[in-house]
PADRENGU-807558 format. One record per atom (N, C-alpha, C): x, y, z. Coordinates in steps of 0.001 Angstrom, whole numbers, padded with zeros to 6 digits, always signed. Each point is the difference from the previous one (the first is absolute). Example, Ala and Ser with C-alpha at 12.3 -4.5 7.8 and 13.67 -1.06 7.14 Angstrom:
2
+013190-005690+007800
-000890+001190+000000
+000900+001200+000000
-000350+001050-000720
+000820+001190+000060
-000770+001090+000730
//
This chain:
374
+001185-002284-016618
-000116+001444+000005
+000219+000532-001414
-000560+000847-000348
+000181+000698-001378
+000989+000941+000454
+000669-000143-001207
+000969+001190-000424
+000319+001039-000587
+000773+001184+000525
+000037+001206-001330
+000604-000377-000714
+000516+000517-001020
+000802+000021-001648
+000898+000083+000594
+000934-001093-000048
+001387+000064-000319
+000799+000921-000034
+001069-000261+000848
+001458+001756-000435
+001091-000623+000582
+000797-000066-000806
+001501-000029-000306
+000289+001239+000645
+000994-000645+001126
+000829+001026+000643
+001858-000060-000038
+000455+000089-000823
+002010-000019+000122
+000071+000711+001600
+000880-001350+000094
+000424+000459+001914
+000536+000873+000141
+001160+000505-001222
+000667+001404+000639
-001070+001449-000463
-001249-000408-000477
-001093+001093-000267
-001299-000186+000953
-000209-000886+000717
-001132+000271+000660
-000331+000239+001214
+000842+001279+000309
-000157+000489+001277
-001482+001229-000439
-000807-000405+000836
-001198+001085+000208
-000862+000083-001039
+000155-001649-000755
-001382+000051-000786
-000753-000897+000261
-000592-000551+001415
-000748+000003+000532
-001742+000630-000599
+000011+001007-000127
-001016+000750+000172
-000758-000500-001218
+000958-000258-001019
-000987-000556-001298
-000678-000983+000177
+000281-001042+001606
-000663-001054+000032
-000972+000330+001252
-000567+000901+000489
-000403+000591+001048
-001672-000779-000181
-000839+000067+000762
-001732-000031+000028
-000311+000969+000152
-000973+000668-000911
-000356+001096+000547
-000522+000002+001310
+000178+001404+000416
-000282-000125+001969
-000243+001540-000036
-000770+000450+001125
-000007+001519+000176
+001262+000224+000928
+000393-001235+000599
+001224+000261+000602
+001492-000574-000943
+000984+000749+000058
+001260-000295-000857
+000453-001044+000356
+000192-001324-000680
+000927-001029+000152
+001286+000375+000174
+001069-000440+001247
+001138+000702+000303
+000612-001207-001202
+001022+000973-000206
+001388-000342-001361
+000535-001323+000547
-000001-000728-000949
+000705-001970+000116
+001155+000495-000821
+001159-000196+000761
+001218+000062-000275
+000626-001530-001062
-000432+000294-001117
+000319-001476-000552
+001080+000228-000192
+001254+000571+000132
+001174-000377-000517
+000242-001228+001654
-000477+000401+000283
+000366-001215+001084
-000785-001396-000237
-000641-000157-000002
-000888-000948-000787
+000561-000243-000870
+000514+000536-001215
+000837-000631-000715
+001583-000926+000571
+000722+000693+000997
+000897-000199+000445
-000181-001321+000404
-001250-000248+000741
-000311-001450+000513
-000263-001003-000773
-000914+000343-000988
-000111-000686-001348
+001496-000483-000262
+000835+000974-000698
+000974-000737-000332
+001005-000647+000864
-000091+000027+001413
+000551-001015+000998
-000189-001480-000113
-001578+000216-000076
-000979-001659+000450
+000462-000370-001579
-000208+000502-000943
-000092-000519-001769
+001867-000435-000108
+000874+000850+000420
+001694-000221-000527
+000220+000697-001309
-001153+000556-000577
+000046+000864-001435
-000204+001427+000477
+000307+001071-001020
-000192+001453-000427
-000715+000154-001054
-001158+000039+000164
-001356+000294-001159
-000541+001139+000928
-000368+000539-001572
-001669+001368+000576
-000820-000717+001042
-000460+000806+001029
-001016-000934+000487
-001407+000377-000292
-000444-000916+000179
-001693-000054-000823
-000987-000366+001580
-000987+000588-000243
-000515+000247+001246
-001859+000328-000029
-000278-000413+000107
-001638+000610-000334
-000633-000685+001594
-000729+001925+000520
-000436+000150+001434
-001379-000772-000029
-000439-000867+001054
-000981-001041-000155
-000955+000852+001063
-001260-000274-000182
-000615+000657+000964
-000081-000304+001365
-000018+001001+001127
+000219-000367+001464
-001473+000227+000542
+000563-000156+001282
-001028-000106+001380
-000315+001449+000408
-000636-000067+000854
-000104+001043+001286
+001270+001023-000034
+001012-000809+000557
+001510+000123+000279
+000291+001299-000882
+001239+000089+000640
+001050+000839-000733
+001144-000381-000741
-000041-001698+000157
+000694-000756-000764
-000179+000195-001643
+000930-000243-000721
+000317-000236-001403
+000234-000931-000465
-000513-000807-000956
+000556-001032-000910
-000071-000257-001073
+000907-000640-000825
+000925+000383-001167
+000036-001855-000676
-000218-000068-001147
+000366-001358-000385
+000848+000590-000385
+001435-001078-000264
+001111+000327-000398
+000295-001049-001030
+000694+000315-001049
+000577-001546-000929
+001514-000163+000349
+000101-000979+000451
+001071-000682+000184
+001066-000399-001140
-000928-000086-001265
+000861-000574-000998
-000451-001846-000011
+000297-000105-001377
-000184-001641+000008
-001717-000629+000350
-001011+000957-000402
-000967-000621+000422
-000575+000539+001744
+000783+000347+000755
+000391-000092+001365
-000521+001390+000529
-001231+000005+000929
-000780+001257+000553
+000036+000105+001670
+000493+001221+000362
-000189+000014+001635
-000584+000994+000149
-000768+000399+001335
-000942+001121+000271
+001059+000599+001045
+000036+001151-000076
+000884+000844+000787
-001197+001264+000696
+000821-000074+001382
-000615+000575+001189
+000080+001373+000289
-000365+000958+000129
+000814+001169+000082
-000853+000478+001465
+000846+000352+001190
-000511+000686+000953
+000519+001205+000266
-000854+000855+000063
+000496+001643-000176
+000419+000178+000971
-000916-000230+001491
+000058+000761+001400
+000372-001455+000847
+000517-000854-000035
+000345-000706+000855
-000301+000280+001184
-000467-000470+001547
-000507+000480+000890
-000760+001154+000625
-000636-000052-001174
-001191+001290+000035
-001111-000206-000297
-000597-001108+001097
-001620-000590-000064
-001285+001034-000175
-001012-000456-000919
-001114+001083+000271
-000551-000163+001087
-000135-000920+001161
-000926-000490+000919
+001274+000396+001388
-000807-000074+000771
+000898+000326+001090
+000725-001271+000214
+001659+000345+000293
+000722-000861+000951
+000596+000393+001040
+000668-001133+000460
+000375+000017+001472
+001212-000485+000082
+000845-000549-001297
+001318-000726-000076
+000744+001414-001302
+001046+000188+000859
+001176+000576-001274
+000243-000875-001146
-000197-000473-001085
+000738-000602-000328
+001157+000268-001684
+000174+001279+000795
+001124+001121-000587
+001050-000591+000025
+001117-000822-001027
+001175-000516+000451
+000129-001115-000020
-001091-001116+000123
-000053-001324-000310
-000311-000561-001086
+000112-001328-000137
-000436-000753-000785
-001121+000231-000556
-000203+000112-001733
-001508+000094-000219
-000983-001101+000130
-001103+000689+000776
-000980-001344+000804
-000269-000602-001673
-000267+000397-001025
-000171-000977-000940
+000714-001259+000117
+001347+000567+000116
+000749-001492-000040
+000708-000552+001193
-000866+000265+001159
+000631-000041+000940
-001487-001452+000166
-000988+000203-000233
-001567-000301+000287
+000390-000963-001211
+000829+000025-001223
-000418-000962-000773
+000865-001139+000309
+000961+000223+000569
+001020-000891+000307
-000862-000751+000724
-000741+000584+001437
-000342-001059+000949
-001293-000726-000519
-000502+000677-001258
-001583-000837-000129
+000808-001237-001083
+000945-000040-001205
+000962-000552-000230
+000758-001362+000790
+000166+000470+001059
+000655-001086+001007
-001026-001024+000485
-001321+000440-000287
-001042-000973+000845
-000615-000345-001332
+000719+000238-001358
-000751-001230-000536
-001430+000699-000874
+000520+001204+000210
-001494+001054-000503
+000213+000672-001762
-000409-000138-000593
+000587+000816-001352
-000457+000920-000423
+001111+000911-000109
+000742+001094-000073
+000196+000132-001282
+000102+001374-000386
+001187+000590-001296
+001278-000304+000314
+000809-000336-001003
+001318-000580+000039
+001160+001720-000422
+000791+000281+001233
+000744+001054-000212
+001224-000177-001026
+000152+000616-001246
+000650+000015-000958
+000855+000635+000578
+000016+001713+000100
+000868+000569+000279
-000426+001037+001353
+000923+000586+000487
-000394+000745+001002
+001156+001112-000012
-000463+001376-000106
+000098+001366+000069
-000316+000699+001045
-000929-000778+001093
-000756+001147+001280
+000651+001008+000335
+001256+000128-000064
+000731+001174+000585
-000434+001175-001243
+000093-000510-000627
-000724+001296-001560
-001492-000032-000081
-000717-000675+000261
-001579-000032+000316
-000153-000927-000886
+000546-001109-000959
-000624-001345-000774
+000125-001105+000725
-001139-000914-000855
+000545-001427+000279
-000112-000501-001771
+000580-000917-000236
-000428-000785-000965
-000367-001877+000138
-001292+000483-000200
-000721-001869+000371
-000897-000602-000930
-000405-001132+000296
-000417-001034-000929
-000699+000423-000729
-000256+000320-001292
-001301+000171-000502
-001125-001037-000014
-000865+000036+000905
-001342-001176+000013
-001023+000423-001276
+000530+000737-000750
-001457-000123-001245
-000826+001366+000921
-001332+000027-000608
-000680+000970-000161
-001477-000194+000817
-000001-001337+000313
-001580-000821+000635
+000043+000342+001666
-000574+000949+000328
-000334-000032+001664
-001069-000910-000320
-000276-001049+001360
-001349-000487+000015
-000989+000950-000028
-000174+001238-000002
-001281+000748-000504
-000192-000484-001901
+001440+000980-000369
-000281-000148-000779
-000121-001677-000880
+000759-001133+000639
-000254-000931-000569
-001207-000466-000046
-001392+000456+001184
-000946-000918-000353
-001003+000756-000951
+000749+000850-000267
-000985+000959-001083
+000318-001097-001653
+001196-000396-000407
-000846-000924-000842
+000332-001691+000950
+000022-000097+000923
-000509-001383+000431
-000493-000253+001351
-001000+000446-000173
-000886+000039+001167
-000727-001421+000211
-000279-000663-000280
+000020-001570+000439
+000977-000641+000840
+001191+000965+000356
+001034-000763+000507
-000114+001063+001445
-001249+000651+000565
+000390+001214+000987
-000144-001205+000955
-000895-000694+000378
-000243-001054+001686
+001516-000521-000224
+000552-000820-000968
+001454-000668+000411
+000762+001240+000366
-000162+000877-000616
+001636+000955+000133
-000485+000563+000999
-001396+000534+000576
+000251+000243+001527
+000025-001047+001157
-000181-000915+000187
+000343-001283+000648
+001660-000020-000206
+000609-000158-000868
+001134+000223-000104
+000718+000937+000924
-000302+001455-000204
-000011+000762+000907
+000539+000283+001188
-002049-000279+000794
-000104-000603+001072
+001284-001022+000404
-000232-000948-000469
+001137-001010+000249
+001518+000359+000677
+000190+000990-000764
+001479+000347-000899
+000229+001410+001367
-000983+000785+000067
-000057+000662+001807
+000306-000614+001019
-001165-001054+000195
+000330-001311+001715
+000824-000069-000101
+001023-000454-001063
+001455-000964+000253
+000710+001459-000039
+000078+000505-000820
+000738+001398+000223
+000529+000409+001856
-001585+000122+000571
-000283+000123+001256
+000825-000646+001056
-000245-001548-000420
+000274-001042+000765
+002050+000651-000143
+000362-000400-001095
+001255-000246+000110
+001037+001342+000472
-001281+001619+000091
+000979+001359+000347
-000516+000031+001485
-000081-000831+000886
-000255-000122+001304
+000891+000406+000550
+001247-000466-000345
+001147-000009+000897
+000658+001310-000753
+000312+000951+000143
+001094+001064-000998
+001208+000364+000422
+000075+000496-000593
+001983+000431+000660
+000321+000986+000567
+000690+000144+001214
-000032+000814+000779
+000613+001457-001084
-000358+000751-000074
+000291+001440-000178
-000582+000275-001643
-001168-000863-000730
-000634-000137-000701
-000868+001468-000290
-000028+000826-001068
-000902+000953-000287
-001228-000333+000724
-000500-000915-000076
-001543-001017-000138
-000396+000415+001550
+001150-000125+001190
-000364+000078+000719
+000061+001062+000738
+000242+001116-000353
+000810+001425-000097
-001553+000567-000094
-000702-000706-001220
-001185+000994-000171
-001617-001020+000587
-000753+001035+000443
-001449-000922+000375
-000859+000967-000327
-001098-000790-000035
-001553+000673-000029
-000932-000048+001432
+001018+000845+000574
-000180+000600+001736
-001225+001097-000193
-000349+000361+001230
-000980+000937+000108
-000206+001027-000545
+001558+000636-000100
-000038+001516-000965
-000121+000249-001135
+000283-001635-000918
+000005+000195-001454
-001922-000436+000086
-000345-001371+000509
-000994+000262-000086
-000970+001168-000372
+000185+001130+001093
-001053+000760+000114
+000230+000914-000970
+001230+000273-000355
+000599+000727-001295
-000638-000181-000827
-000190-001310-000627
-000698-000727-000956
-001193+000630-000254
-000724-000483+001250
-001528+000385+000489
-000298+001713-000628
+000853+000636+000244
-000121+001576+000272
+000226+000493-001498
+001195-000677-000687
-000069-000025-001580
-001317+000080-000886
-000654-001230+000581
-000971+000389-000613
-001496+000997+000147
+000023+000982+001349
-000456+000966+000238
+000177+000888-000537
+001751+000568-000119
+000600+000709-000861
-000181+000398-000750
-000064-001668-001012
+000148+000208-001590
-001347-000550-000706
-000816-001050+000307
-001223-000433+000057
-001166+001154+000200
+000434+000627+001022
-001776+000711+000247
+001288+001275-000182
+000387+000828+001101
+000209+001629-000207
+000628+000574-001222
+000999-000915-000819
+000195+000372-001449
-000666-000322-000604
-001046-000851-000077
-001213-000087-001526
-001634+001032+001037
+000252+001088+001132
-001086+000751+000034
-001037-000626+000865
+000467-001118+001018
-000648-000525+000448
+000352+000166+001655
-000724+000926+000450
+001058+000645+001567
-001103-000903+001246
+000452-000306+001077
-000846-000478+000695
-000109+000739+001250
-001370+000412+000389
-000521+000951+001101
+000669-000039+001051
+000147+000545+001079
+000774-000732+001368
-000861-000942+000606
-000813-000690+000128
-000537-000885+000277
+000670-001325-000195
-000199-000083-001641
+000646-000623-001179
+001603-000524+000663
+000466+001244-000093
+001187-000299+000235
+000422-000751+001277
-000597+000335+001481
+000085-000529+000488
-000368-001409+000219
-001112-000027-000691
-000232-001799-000121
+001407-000928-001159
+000198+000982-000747
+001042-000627-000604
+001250+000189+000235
+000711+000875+000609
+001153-000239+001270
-000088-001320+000624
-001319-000296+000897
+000038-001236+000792
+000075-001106-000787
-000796-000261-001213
+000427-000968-000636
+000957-000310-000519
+001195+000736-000731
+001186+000021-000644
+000520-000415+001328
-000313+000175+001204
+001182-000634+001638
-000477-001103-000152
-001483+000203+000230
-000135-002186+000094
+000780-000903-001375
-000583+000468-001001
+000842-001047-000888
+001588+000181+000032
+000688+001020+000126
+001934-000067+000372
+000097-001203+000595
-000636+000375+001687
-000083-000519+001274
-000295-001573-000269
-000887-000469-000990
-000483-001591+000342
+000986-000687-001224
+000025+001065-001335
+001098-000557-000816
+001231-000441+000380
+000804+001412+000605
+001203+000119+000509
+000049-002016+001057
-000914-000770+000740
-000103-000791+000844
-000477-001402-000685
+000289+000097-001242
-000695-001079-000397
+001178-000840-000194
-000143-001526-000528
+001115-000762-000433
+000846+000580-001015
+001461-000152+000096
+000999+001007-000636
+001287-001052-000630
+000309+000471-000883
+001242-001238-000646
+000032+001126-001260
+001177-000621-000794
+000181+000637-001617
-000960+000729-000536
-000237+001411-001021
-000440+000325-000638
+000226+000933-001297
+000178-000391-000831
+000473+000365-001384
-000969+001618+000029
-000772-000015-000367
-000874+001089+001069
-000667+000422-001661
+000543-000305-001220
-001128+000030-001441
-000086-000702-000584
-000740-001324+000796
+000159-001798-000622
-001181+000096-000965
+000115+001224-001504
-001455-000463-000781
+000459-000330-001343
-001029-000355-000927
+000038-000134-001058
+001109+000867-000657
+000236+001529-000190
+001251+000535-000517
+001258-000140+000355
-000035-000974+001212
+001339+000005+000767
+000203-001838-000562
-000403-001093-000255
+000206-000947-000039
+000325-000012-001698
+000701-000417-000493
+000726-000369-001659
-000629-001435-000385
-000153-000180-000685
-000814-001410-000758
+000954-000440-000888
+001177-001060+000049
+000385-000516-001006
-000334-001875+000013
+000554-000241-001064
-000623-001661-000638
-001290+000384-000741
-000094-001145-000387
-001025-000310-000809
-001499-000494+000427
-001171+000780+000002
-001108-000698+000660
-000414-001667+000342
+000160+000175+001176
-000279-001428+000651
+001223-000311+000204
+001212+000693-000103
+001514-000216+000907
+000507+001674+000575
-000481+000613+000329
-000081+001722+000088
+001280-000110+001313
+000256+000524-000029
+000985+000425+001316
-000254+001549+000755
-000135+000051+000687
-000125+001899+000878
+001198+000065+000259
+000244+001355-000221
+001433+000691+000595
-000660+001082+000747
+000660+000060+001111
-000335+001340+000703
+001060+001316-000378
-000482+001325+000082
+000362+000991-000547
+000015+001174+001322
+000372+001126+000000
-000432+001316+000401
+000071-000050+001736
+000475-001077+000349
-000242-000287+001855
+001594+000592+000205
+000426+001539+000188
+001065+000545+000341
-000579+000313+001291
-001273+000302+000376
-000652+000643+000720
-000573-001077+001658
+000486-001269-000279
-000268-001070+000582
+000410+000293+001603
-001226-000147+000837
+000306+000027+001353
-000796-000984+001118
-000150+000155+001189
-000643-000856+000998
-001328+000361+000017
-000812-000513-000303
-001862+000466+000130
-000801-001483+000214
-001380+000893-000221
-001229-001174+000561
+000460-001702-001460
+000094-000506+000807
+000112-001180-001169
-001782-000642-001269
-000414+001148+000366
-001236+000037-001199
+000575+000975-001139
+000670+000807+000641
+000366+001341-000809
-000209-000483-001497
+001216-000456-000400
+000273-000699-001461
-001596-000454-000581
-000479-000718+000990
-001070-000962-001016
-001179+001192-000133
+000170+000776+001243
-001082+001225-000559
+000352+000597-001278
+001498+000609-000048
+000027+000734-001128
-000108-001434-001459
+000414-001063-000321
-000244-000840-000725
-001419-000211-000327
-001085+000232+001529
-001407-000554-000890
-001359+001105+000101
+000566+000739+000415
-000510+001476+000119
+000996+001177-000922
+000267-000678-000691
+001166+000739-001145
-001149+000992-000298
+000479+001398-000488
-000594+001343-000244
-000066-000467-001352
+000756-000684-000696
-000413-000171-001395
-000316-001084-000534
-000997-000980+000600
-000461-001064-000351
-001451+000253+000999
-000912-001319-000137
-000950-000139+000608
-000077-001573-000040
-000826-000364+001026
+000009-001376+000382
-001355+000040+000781
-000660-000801-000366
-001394-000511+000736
+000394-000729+001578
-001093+000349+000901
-000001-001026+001621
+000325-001192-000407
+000102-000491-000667
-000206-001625-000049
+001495+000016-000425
+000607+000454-000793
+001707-000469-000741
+000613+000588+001627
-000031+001271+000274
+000676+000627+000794
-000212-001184+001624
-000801-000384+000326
-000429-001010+001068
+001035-001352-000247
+000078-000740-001472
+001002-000898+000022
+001166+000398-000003
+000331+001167+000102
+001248-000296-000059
+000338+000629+001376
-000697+000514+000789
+000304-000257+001469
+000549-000714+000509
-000946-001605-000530
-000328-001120+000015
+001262-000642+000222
+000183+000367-000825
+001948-000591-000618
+000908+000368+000422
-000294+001094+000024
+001125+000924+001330
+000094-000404+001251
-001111-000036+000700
+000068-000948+001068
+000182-001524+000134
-000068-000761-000932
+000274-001249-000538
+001790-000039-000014
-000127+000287-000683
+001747+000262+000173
+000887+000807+000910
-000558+000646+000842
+000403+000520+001340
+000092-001448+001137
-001221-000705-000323
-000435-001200+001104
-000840+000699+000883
-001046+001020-000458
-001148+000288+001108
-000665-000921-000191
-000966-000129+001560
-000771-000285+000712
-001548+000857-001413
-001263-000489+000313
-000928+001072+000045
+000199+001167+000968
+000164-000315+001161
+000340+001555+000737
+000892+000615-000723
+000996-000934-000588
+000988+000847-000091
-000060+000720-001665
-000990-000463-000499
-000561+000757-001602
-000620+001079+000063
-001607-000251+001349
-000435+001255+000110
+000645+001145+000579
+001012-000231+000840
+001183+001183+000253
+000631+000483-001094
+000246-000741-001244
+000587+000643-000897
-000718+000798-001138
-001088-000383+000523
-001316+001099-000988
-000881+000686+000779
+000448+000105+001274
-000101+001526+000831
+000987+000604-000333
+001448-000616+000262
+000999+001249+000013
-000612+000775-001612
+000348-001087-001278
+000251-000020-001401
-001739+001553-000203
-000899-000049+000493
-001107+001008+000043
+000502+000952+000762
+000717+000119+001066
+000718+001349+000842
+000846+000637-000774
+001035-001020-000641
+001337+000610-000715
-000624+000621-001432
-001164-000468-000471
-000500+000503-001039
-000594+001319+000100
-000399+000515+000922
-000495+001239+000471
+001294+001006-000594
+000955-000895+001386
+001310+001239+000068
+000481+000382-001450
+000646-001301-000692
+000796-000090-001199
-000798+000958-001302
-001415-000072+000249
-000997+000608-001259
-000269+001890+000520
+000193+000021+000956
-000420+001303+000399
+001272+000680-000079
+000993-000668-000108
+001528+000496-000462
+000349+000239-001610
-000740-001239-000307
+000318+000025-001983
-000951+001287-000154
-000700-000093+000461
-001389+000689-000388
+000928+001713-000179
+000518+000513+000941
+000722+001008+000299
+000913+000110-000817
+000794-000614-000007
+001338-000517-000773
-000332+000340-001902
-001210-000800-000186
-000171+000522-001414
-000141+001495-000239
-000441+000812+001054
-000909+001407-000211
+001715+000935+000039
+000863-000780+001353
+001463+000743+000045
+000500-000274-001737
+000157-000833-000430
+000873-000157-000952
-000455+000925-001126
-001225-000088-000472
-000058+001243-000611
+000088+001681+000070
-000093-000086+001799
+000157+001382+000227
+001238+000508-000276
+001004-000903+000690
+001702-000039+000028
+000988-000533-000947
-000610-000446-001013
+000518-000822-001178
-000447+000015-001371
-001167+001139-000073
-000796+000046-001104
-000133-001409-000922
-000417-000824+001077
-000834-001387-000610
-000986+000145+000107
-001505-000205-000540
-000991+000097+000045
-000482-001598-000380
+000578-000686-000601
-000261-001263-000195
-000594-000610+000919
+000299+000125+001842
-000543-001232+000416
-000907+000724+001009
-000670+000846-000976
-000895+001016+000685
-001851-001504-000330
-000076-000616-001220
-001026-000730+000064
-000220-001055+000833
+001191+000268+000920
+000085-001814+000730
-000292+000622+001895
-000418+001302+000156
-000361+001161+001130
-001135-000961+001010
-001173+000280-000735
-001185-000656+000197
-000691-001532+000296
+000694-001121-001217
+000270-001077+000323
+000511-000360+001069
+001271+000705+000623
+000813+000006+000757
-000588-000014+001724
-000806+001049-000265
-001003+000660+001410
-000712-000975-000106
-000645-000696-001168
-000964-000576+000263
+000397-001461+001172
+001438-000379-000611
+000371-001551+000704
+000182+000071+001457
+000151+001847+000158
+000453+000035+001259
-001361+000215+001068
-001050+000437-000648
-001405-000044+000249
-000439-001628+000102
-000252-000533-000611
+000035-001237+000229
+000633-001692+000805
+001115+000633-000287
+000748-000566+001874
-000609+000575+000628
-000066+001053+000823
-000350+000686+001390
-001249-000234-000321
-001033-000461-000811
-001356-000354-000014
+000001-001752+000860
+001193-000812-000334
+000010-001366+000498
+000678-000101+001125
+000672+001418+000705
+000667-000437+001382
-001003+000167+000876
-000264-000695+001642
-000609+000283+000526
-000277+001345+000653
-001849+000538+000048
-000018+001428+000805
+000466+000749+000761
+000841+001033+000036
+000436+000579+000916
+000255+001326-000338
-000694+000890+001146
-000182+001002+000416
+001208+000916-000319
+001147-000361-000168
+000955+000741+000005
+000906+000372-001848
-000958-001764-000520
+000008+000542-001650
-000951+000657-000478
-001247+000294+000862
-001518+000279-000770
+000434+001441-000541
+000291+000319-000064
+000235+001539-000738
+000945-000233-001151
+000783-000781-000061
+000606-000131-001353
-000662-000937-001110
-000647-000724+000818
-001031-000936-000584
-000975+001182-001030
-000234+000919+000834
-001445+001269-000260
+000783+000838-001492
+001163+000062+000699
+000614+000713-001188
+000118-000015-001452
+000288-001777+000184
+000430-000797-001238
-001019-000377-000592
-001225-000008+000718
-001532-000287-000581
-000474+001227-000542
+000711+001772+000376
-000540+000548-000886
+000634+000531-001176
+001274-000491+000028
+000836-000021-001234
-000421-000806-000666
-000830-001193-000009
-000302-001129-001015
-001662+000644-000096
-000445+000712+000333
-001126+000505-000047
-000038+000526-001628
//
């Protein structure tokens, strides 16, 4: 990730200068209380130095992050959560008062053997964490200069999901993970997001006709999603969420950003991984690694082409959600950035529902999405 310029902050001076490290936004970045951040700093370090801090660029989120110097060579990325249990998407779990699912979710992906950011320090009760610094390489950005290495590092992946899968079978009773699902209501939520924010905020209203054909479809896909095979889901298994460290041809993935991790269709992940909004992949790469997925599951052929029906269903849902999701974030966040990735987006979701079989009850969203790509 690139960085702003540098700023020296003295801990007993940097309450509420925040703002100098702000992104511009049409909406106000709320105030990062670094004297606390400092406070933690000098817990995890055992020293009293200025703290030094430069804000790294974020996500979607409302999250903040901060490289920090440790001293001695020594860099950690620090977490800042403003609103703690105050999801943009609808929920259905309080989780006002508990454990933060960051590290509640990293512990258990941790325990099975999964890698994780390593927790330096922890503040949650003040809204920080301080954790590993992995460097600057998401696999997006790593295959931008080593793109010869994209088939291993997504095979890797792939790989690195199944067993994921395989080994969060069993979870622990009173687990966030299992607290939250991708049940019928978020489904259709999803679905409706991108009506919302996709067509009626970019001027695109649909007749009552329209609408009613697309009511029924947003039920069928909830309805057949909500019923499909279900286990673990990190729920943003893509390229910005996976970290790239080692050296090409010994690379390691770290997983990142799965606070949000709940019970869903077990394609979920590999949809968002190979139908990533910010990559592209030809039929032929995206087909092997089905391949592999089911290979390492131990399907049957039946049991492959089930996973590239569901993997074309869940692609509908998951894209007609991003699709929305990009148009919200700029409305509500004055991001406009992931306003070019709108269209692409419609398009993947046009294209699944072009390979599921006919039915009467998608043909109108089918009609829709054919005249948005029109």
């Amino acid at each position: 990730m690139s960085s702003a310029t540098e700023t020296v902050y003295p801990a007993e001076a940097s309450r509420g200068s925040s703002e100098q490290m702000s992104a511009s936004s049409s909406t106000p970045a709320p105030a990062v209380p670094l004297e606390r951040l400092a406070r933690l700093t000098e817990r995890v370090t055992g020293t009293s130095r200025p703290l030094s801090a430069v804000e790294m660029p974020g996500g979607a989120s409302t999250r903040r992050f901060f490289r920090v110097d440790l001293g001695e060579g020594r860099t950690a990325v620090a977490m800042f959560v403003p609103e703690v249990g105050k999801p943009d998407e609808i929920a259905k779990v309080n989780e006002a008062g508990r454990r933060w699912p960051f590290l509640e979710v990293r512990d258990l992906l941790e325990g099975k053997g999964i890698r994780v950011p390593k927790v330096l320090g922890d503040a949650s009760s003040e809204g920080f964490l301080l954790v590993e610094d992995l460097g600057d390489d998401t696999l997006a950005r790593y295959l931008e200069q080593w793109p010869e290495r994209r088939e291993a590092l997504y095979q890797g992946a792939v790989r690195d999901l199944a067993r994921a899968q395989q080994a969060l079978r069993e979870l622990p009773r009173g687990c966030i993970v299992t607290e939250r699902a991708f049940d019928h209501d978020l489904l259709r939520w999803e679905v409706e997001h991108f009506r919302e924010w996709a067509l009626d905020a970019r001027g695109i209203p649909l007749h009552a006709d329209e609408r009613r054909g697309f009511d029924g479809a947003a039920e069928t896909i909830a309805r057949r999603v909500e019923n499909l095979p279900r286990g673990f889901v990190h729920r943003d298994y893509q390229s910005r969420n996976l970290m790239v460290t080692g050296a090409p041809g010994a690379e390691e993935l770290v997983w990142i950003d799965f606070q949000d991790a709940l019970l869903g269709p077990r394609v979920y992940d590999l949809v968002a991984l190979l139908n990533d909004s910010y990559q592209t992949f030809d039929d032929t790469f995206v087909s092997a690694r089905l391949d592999e997925f089911a290979a390492h599951h131990g399907l049957d052929q039946a049991g492959r082409e089930a996973v590239g029906h569901e993997f074309d269903l869940v692609t509908v849902q998951r894209k007609l959600k991003d699709a929305g999701r990009f148009v919200f974030i700029q409305h509500k966040k004055g991001d406009s950035s992931y306003l070019r990735f709108v269209e692409p987006t419609i398009e993947k979701a046009r294209r699944a529902l072009a390979r599921l079989p006919a039915d009467a009850s998608l043909a109108p969203l089918a009609a829709l999405l054919a005249r948005l790509a029109g």
